[in-house]
C-alpha positions as YAML, in Angstrom:
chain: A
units: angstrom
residues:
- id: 1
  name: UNK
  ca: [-13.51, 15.97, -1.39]
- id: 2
  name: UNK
  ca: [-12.50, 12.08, -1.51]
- id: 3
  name: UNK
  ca: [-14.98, 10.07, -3.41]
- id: 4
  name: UNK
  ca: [-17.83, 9.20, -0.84]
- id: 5
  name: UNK
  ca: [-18.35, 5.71, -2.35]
- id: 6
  name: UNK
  ca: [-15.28, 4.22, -1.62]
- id: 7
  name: UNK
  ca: [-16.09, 1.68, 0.99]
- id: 8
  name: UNK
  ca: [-14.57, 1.09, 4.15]
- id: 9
  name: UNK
  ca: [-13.11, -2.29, 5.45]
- id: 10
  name: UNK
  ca: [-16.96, -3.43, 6.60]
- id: 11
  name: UNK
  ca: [-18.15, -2.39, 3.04]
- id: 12
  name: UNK
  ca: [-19.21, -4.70, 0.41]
- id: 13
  name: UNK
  ca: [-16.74, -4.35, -2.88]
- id: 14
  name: UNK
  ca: [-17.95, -1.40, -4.94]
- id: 15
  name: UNK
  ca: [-16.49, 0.30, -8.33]
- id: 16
  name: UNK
  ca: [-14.17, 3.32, -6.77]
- id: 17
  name: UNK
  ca: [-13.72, 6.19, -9.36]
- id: 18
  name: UNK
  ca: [-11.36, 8.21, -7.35]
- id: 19
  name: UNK
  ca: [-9.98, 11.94, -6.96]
- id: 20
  name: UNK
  ca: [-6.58, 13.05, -6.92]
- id: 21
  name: UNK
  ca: [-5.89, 16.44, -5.13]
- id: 22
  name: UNK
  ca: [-3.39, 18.83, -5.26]
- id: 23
  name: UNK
  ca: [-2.26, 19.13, -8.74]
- id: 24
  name: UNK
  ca: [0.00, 17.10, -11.03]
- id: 25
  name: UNK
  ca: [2.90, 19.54, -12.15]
- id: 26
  name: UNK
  ca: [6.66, 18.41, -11.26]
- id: 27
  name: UNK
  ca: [9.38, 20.57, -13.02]
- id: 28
  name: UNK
  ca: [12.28, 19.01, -11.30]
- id: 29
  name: UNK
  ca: [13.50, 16.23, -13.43]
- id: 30
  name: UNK
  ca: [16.74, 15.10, -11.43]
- id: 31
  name: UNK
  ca: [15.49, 14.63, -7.90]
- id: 32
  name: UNK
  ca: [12.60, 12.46, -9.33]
- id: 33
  name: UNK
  ca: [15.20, 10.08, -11.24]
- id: 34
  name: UNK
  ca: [17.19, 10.33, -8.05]
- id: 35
  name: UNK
  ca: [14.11, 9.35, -6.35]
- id: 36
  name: UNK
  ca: [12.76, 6.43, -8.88]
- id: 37
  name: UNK
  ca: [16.92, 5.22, -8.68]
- id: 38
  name: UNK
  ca: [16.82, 4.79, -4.72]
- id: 39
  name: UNK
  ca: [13.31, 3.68, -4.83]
- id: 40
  name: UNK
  ca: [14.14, 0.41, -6.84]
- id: 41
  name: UNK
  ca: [17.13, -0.16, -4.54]
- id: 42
  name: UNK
  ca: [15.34, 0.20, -1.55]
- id: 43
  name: UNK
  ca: [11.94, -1.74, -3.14]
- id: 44
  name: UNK
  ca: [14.16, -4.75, -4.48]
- id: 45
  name: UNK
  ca: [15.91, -5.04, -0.83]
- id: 46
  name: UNK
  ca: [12.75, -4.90, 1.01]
- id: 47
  name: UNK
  ca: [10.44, -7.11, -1.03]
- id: 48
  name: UNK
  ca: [13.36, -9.86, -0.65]
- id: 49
  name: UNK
  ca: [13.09, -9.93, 2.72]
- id: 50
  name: UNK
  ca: [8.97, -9.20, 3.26]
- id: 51
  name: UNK
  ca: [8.23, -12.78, 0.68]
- id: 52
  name: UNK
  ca: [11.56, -14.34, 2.51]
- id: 53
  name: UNK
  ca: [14.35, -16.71, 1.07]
- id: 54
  name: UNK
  ca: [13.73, -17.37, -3.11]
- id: 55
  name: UNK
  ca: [14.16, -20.72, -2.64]
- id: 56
  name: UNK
  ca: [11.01, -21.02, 0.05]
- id: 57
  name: UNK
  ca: [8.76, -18.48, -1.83]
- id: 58
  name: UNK
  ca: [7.63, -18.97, -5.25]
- id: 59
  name: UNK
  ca: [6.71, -16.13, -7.07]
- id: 60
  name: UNK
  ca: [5.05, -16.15, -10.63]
- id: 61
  name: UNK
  ca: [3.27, -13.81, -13.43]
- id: 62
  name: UNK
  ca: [-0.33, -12.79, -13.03]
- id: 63
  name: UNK
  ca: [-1.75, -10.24, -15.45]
- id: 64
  name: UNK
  ca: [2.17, -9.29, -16.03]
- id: 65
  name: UNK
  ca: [2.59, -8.48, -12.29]
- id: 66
  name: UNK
  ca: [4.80, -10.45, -10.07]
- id: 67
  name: UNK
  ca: [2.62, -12.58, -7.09]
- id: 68
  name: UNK
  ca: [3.03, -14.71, -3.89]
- id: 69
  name: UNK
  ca: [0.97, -16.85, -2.51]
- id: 70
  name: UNK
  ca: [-0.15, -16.04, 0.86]
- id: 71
  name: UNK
  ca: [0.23, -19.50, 2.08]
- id: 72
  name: UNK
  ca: [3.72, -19.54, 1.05]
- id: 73
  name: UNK
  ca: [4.34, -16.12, 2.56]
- id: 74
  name: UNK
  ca: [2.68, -16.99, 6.00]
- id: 75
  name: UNK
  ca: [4.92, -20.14, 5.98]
- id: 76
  name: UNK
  ca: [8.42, -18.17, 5.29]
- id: 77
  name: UNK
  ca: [7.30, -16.26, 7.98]
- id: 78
  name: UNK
  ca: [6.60, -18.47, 10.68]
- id: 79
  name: UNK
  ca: [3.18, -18.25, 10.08]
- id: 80
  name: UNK
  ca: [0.13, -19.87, 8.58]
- id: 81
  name: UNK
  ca: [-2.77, -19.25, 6.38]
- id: 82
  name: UNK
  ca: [-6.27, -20.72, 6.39]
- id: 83
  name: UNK
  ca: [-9.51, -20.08, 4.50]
- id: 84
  name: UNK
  ca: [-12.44, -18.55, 6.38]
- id: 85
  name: UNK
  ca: [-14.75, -18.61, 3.47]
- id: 86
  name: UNK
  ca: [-13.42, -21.10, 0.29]
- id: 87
  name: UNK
  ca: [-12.15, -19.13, -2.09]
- id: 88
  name: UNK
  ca: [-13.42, -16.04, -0.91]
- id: 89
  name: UNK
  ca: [-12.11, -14.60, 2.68]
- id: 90
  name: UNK
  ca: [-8.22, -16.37, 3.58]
- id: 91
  name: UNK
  ca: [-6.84, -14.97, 7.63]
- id: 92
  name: UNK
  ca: [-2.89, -14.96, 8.02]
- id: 93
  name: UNK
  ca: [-1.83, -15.29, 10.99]
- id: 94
  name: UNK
  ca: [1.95, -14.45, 11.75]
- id: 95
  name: UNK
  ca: [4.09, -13.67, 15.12]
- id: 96
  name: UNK
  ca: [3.68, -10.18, 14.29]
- id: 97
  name: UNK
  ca: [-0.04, -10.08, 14.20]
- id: 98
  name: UNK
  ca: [-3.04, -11.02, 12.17]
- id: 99
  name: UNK
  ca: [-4.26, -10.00, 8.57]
- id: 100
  name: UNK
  ca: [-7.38, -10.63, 6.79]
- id: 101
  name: UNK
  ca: [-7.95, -10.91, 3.35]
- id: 102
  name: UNK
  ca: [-10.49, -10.79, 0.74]
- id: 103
  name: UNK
  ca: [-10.19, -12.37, -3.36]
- id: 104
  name: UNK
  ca: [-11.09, -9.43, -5.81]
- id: 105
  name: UNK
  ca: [-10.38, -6.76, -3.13]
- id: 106
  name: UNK
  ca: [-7.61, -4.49, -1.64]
- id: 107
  name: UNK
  ca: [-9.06, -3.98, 0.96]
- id: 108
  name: UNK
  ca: [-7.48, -6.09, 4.43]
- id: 109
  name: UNK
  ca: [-7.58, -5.88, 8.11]
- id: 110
  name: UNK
  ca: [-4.23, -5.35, 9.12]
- id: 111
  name: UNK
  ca: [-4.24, -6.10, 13.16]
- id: 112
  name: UNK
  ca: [-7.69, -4.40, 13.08]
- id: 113
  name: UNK
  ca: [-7.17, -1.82, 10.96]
- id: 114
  name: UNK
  ca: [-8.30, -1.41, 7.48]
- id: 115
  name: UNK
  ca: [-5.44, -1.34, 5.05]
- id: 116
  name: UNK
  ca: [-5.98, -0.56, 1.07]
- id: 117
  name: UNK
  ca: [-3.33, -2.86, -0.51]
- id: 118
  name: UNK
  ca: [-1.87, -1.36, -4.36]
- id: 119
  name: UNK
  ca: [-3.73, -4.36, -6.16]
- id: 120
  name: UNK
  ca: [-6.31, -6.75, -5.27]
- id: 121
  name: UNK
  ca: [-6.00, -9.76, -3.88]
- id: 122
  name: UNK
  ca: [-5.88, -12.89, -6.70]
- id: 123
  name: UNK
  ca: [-7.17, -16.41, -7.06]
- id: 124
  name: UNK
  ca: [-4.71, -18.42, -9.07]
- id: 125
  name: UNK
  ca: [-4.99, -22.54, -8.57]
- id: 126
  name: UNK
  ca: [-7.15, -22.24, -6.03]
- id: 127
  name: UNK
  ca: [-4.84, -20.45, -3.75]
- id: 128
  name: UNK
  ca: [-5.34, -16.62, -2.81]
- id: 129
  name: UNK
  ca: [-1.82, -14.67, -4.04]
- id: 130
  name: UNK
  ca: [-0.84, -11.20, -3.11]
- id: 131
  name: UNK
  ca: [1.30, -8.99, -5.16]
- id: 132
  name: UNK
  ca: [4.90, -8.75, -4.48]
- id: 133
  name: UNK
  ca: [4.91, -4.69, -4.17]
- id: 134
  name: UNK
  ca: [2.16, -4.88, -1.56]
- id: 135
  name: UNK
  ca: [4.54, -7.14, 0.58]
- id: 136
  name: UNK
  ca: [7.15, -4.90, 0.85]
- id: 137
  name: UNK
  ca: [5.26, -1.55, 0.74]
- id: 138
  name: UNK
  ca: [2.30, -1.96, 2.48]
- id: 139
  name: UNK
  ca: [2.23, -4.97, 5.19]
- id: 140
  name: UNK
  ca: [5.98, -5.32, 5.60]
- id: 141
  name: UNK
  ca: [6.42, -1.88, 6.67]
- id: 142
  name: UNK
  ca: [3.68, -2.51, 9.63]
- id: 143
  name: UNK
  ca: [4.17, -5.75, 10.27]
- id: 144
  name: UNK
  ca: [8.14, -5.65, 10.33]
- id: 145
  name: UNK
  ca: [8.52, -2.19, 11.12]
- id: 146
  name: UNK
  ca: [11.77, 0.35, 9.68]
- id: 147
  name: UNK
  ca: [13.36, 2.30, 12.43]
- id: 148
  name: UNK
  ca: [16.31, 4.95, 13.30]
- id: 149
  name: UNK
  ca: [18.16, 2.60, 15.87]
- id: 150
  name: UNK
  ca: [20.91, 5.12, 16.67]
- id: 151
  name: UNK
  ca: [19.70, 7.83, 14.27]
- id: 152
  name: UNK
  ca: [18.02, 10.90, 14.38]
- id: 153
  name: UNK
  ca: [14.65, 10.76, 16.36]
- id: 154
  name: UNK
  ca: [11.45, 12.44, 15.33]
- id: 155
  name: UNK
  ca: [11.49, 15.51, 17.22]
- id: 156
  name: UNK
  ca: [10.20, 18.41, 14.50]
- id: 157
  name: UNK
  ca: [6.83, 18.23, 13.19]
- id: 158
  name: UNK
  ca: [5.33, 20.57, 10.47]
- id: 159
  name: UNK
  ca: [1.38, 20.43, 10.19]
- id: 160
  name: UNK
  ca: [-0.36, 21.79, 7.29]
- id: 161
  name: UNK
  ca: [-4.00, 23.37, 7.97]
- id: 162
  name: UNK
  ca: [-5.48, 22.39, 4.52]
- id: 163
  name: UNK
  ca: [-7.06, 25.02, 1.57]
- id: 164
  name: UNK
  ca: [-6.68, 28.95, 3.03]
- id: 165
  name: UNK
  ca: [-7.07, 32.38, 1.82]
- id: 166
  name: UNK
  ca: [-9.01, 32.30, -1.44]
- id: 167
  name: UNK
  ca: [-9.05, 28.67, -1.37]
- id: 168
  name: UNK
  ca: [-12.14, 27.86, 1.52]
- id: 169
  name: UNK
  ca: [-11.61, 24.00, 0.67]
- id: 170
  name: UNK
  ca: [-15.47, 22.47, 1.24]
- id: 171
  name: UNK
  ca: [-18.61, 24.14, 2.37]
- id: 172
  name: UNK
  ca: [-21.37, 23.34, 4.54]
- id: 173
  name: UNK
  ca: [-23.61, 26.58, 4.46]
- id: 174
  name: UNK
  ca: [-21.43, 29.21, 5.76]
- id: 175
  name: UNK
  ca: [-18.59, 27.11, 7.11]
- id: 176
  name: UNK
  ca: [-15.87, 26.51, 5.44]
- id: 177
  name: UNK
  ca: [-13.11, 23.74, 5.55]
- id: 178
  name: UNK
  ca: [-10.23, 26.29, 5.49]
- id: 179
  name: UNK
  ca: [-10.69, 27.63, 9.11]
- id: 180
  name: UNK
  ca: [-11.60, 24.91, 10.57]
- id: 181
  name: UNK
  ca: [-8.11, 22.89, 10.08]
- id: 182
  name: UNK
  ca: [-6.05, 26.24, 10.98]
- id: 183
  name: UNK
  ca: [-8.06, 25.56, 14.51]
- id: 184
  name: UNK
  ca: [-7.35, 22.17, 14.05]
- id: 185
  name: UNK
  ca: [-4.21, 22.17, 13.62]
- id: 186
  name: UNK
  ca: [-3.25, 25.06, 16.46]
- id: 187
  name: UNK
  ca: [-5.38, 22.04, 18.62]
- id: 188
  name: UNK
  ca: [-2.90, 19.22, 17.53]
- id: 189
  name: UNK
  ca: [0.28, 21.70, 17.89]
- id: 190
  name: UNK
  ca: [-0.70, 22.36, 20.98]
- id: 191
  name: UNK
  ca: [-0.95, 18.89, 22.15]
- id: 192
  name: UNK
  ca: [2.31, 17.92, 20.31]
- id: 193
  name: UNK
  ca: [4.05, 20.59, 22.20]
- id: 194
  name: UNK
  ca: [2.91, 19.90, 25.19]
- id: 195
  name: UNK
  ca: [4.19, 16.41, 24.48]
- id: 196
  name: UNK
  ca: [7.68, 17.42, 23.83]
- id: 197
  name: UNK
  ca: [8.04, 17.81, 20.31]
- id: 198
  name: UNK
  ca: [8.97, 21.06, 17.65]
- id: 199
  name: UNK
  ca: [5.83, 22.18, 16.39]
- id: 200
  name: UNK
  ca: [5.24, 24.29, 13.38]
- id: 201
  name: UNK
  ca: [2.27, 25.19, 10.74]
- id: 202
  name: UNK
  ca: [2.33, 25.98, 6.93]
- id: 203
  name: UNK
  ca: [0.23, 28.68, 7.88]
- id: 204
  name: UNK
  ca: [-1.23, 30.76, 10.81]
- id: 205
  name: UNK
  ca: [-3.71, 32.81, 9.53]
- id: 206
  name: UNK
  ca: [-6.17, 32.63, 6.68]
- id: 207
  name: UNK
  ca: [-3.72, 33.04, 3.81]
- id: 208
  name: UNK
  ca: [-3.63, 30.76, 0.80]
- id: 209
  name: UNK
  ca: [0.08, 28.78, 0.45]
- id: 210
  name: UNK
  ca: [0.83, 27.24, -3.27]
- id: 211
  name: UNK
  ca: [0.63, 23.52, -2.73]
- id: 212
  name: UNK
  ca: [4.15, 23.06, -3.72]
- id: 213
  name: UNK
  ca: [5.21, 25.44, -1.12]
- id: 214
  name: UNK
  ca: [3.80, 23.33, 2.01]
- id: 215
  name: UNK
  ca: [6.14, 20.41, 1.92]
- id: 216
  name: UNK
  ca: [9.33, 22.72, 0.55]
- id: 217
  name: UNK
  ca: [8.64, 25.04, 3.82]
- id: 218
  name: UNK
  ca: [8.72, 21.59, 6.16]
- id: 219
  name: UNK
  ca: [11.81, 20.28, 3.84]
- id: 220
  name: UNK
  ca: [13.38, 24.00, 5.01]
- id: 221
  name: UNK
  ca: [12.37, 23.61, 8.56]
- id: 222
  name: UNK
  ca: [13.96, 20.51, 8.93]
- id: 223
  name: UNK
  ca: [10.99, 18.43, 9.72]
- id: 224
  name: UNK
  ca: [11.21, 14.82, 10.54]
- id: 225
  name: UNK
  ca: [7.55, 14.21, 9.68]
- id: 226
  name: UNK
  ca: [4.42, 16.49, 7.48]
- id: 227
  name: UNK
  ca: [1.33, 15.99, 8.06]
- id: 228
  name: UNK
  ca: [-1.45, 17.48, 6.40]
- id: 229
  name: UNK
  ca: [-4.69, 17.99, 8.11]
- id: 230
  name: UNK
  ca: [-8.09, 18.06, 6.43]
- id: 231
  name: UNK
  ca: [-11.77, 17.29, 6.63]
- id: 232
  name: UNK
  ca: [-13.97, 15.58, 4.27]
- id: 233
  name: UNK
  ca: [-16.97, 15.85, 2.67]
- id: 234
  name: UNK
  ca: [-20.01, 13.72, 0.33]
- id: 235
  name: UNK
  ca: [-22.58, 14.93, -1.93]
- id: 236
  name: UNK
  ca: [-24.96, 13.09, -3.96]
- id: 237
  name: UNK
  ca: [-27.73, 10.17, -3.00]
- id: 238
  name: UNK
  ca: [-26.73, 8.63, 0.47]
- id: 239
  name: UNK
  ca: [-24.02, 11.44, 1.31]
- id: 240
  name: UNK
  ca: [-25.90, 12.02, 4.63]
- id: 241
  name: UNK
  ca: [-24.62, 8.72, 5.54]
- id: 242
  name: UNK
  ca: [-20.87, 8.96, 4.93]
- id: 243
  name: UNK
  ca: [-18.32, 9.50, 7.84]
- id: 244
  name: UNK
  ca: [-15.03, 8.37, 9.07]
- id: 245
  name: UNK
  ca: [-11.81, 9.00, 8.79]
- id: 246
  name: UNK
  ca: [-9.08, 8.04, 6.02]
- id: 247
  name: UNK
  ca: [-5.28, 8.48, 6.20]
- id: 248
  name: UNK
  ca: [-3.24, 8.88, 2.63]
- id: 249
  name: UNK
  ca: [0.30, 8.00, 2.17]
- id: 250
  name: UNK
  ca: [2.55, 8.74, -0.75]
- id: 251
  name: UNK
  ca: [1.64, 5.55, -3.76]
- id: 252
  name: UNK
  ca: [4.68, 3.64, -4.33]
- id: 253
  name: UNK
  ca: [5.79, 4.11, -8.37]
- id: 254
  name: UNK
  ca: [4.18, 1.28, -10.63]
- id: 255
  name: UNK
  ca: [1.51, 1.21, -8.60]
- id: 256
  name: UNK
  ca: [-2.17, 2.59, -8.89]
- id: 257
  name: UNK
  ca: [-3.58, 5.05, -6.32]
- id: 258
  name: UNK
  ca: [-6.62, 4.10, -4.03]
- id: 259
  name: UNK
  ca: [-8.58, 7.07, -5.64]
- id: 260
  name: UNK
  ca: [-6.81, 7.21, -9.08]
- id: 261
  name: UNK
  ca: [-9.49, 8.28, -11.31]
- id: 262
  name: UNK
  ca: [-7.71, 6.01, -14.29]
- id: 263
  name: UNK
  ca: [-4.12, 7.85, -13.47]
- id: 264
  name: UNK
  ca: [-3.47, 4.15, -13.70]
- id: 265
  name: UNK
  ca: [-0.11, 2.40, -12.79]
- id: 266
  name: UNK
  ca: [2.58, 3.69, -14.70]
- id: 267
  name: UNK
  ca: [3.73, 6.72, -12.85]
- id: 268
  name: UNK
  ca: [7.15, 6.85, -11.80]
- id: 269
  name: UNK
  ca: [9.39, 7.40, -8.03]
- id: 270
  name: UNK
  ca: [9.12, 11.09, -6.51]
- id: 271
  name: UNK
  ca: [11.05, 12.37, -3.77]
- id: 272
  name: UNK
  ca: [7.77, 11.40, -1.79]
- id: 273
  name: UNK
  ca: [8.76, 7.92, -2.25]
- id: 274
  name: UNK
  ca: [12.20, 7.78, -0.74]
- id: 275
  name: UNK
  ca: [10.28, 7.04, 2.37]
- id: 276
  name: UNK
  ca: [7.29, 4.58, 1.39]
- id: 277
  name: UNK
  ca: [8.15, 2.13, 4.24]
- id: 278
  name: UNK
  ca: [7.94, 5.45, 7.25]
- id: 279
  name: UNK
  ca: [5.30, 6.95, 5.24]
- id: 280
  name: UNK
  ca: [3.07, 3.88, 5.65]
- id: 281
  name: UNK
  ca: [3.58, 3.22, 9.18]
- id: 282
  name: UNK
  ca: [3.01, 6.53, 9.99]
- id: 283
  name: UNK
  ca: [-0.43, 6.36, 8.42]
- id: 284
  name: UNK
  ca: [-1.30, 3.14, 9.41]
- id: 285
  name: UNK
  ca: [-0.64, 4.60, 13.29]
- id: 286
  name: UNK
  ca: [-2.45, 7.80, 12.70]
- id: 287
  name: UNK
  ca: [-5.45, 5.40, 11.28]
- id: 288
  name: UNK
  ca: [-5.42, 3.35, 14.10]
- id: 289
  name: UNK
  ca: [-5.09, 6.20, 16.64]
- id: 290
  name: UNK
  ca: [-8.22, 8.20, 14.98]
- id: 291
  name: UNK
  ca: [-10.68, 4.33, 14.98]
- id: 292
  name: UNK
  ca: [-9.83, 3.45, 18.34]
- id: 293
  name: UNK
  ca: [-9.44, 5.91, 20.45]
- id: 294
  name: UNK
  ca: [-11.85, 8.84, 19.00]
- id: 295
  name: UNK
  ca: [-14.18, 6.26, 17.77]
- id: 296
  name: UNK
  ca: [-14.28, 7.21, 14.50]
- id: 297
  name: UNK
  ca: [-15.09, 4.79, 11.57]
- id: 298
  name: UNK
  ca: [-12.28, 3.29, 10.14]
- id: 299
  name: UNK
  ca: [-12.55, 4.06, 6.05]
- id: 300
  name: UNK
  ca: [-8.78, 2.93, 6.26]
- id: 301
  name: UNK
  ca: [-4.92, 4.12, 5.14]
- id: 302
  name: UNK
  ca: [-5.01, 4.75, 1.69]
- id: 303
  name: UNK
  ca: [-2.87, 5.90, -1.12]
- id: 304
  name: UNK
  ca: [-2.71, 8.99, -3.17]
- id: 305
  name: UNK
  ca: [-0.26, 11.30, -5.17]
- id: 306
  name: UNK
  ca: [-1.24, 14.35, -3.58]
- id: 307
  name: UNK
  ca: [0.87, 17.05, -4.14]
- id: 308
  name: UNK
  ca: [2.03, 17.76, -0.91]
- id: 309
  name: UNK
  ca: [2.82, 14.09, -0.58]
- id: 310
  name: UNK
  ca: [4.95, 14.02, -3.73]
- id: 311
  name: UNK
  ca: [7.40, 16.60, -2.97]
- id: 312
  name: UNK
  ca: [7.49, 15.54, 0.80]
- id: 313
  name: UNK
  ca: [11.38, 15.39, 1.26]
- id: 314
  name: UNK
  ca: [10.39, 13.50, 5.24]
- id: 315
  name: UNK
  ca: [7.66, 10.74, 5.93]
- id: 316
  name: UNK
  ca: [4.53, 12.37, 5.33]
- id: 317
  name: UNK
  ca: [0.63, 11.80, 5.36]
- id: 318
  name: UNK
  ca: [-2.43, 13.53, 4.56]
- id: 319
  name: UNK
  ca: [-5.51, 12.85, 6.72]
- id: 320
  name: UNK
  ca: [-9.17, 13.44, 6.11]
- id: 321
  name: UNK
  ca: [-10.20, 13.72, 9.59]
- id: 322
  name: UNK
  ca: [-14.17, 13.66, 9.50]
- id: 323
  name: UNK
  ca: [-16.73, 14.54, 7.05]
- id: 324
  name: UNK
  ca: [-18.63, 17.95, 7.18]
- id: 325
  name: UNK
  ca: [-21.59, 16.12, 5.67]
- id: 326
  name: UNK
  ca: [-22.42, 13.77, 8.47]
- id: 327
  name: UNK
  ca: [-24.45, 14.55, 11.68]
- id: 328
  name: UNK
  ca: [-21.45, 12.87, 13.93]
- id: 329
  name: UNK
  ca: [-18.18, 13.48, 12.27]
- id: 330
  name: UNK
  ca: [-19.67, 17.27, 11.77]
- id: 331
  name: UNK
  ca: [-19.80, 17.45, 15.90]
- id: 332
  name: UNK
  ca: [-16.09, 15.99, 15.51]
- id: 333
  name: UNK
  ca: [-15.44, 18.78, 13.95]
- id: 334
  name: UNK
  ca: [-17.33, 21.94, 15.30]
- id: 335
  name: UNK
  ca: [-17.65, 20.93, 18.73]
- id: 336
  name: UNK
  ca: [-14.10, 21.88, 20.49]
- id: 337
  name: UNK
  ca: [-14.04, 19.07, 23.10]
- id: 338
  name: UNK
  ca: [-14.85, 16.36, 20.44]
- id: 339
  name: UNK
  ca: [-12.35, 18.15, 18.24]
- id: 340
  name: UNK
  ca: [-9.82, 17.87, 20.98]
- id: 341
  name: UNK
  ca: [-10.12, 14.15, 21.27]
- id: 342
  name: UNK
  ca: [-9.74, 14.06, 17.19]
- id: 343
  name: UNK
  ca: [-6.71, 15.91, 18.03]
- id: 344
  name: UNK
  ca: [-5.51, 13.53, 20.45]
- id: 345
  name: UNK
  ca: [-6.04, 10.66, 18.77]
- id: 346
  name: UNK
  ca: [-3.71, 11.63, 15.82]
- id: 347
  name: UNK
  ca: [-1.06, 13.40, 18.43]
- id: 348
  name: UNK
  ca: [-1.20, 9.58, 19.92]
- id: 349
  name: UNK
  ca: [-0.60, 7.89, 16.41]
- id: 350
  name: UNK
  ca: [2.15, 9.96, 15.96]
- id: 351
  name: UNK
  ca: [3.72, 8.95, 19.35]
- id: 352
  name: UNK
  ca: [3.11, 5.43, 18.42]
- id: 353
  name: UNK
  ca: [4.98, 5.65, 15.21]
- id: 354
  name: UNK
  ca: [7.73, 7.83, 16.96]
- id: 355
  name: UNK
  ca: [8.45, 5.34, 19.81]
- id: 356
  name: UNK
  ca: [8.48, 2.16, 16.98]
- id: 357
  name: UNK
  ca: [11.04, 3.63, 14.65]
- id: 358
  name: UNK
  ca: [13.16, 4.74, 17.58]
- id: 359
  name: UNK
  ca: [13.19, 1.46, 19.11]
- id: 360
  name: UNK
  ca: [16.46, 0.26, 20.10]
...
């Protein structure tokens, strides 16, 4: 269950005490220093060129993290950036699309799509700054997408139907969350199949599957992308209300999660993190995919150290389809042709993301 109060993008700010899933044990010391070791290669190279040339971009110390301001940044990018409220709400608006911000909040519309940056937003002089990890981890890798020019394309896909076997995931009266993403996830196989691509699930039946087990059997497989499939749920006052959908990717090391609940942001690289850039578009597609074409509301690509995104070994994402607590996103769900365009919606992300990295 992801904490119901988190807002989405047309939310006022609110206090997010959040929920990490899917267990916290990692035994295998070398591959995460491995991991944190090409992390901070790959994190130094691509923040250089996301801010742009030292010498055009300042950066500078807030709170002991390293910051930009955005005017700066929209500048060294051939872009420009102009208050829409003083002090409050700043729009960037660059060749490769448009981004609005907000001062005290991570939240940003990224080309129409809510976005949930690392940290917030600052004020500093009188100009709005962005931290320096968020440029090359979270806009850079939509804005100035990575791709396999000449490499392998994305061609095996491993889906993981969420909870199973003595695990039923959440509950709404007699249904449980468990069977409803094994049919969910036949529904998207079947759709990525038919559109050309390798298609296999963590599990076919009702059978429980350690955590750490999902992402080794895709690293086994040989998948170029996991994606794990699950629906949401809200209890408390004003649950009834809650729906959308939410995409996680893997939170780069140093960096806080969107729904931490005070892990705080210390933690270090996993193997997860190898592909921060990938695993970010891929969200960010998948978001986009679910808000505008199944009309779902957008409660934005978020970040997590869920399990299953940890030990991903390939770009991976976890997706909260629809909440089981909400009149609308519970028809998403139950009813098979509304599921169907839910499952369309995310097969279409994926193509998205599939035909932008393998752009020539």
């Amino acid at each position: 269950m992801a904490d119901y109060r988190h807002p989405t993008c047309n939310s006022p700010p609110l206090p997010t005490p959040g929920l990490e899933k899917r267990g916290h044990s990692w035994p295998d010391v070398a591959r995460m220093k491995f991991a944190l070791s090409a992390w901070l290669l790959w994190a130094g190279l691509l923040t250089a060129v996301a801010i742009g040339a030292p010498s055009r971009v300042t950066r500078f110390n807030i709170g002991g993290r390293e910051y930009v301001r955005l005017e700066d940044w929209a500048r060294s990018q051939g872009g420009q950036a102009r208050w829409v409220v003083p002090k409050r709400e700043v729009k960037v608006t660059l060749p490769s699309g448009t981004v609005t911000f907000t001062v005290d909040s991570s939240r940003v519309n990224l080309r129409g799509t809510c976005v949930y940056l690392c940290f917030p937003v600052a004020l500093n002089g009188g100009n709005a700054c962005i931290a320096a990890l968020d440029l090359g981890t979270t806009l850079h890798p939509v804005l100035l997408p990575p791709r396999n020019a000449g490499g392998p394309k994305v061609q095996n896909i491993v889906l993981d139907p969420g909870h199973g076997g003595r695990d039923p995931g959440n509950q709404e009266g007699r249904r449980q969350e468990k069977l409803y993403t094994l049919t969910f996830a036949r529904e998207v196989a079947e759709l990525l199949t038919k559109a050309g691509f390798k298609v296999s699930l963590t599990r076919n039946t009702d059978t429980y599957v350690d955590r750490p087990v999902r992402p080794e059997l895709a690293h086994r497989r040989g998948a170029d992308l996991f994606v794990s499939l699950h629906f949401n749920s809200a209890d408390g006052v004003g649950a009834a209300g809650v729906q959308g959908a939410e995409v996680y990717c893997m939170t780069p090391p140093r960096a806080s999660s969107t729904n931490a609940r005070g892990e705080g942001a210390g933690a270090g690289a996993y193997p997860g993190n190898r592909f921060d850039p990938k695993n970010m578009l891929l969200a960010y597609q998948i978001q986009k995919a679910i808000t505008d074409k199944a009309g779902s509301e957008d409660r934005g690509v978020k970040r997590a150290r869920f399990e299953v995104l940890r030990l991903a070994e390939m770009p991976s994402v976890l997706i909260e389809a629809a909440f089981m607590t909400h009149g609308a996103d519970a028809t998403r769900i139950y009813d098979p042709v509304q599921r169907r365009v839910l499952a369309q919606a995310i097969v279409d992300g994926i193509l998205a993301y599939k035909k932008i990295v393998e752009r020539q």
